[in-house]
N, C-alpha and C positions, 0 to 999 in steps of 0.2 A: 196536823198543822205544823209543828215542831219539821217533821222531815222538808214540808215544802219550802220554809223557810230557812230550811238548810242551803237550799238550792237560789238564793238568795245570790245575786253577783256582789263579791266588795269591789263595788264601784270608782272607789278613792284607790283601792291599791292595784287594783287592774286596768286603771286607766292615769297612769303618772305624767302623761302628757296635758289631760284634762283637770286635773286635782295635782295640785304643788304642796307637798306637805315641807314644813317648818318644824323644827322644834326650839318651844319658848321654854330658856332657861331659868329665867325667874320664875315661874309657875309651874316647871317640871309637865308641859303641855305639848300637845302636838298641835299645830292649827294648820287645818285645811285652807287651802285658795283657790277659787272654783273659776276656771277662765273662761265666761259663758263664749268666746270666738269659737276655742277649740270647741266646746260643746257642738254651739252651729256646723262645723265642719267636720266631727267625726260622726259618720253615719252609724258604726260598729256600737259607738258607745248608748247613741237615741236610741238603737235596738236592744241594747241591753237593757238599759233601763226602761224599755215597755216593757219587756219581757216579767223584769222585775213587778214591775207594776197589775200586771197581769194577774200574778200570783197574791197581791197583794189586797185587790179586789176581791179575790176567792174569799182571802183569809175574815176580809172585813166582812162581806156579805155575808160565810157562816156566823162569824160572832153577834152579831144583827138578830140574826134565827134563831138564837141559841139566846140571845139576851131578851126578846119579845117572850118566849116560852116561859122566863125565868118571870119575868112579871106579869105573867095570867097565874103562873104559881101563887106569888106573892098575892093576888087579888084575892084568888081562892082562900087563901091561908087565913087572909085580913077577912075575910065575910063567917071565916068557922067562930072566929075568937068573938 
């Protein structure tokens, strides 16, 4: 999981046309501004972020599998005691 979401795009810094970063002085902050036009018009970026999302499905769907298994343990566990 860890390597896949290596592979992960930053989406804010790879796309500076779509994401306008700031930085707030008084809170020592960076803030994002997301231009959903550009969004609509760059094709490049909706492809990334399926891709991204792709991957992120995976990640959710094992932890899903891995977190059911953890509570039939837990059942098990709670019917010994």
């Amino acid at each position: 999981m860890s390597y896949i979401s290596q592979d992960f795009a930053n989406v804010v810094d790879n796309y500076p046309d779509v994401f306008t970063r700031k930085f707030n002085l008084a809170e020592d902050t960076n803030v994002v501004i997301c231009d959903l036009e550009a969004i609509r018009a760059n094709r490049a970026f909706q492809n990334k972020m399926l891709s991204n999302l792709g991957r992120t499905k995976g990640l959710v769907s094992q932890a899903n599998v891995e977190l059911g298994l953890l509570e039939k343990v837990k059942e098990k566990l709670g019917a010994i005691q």
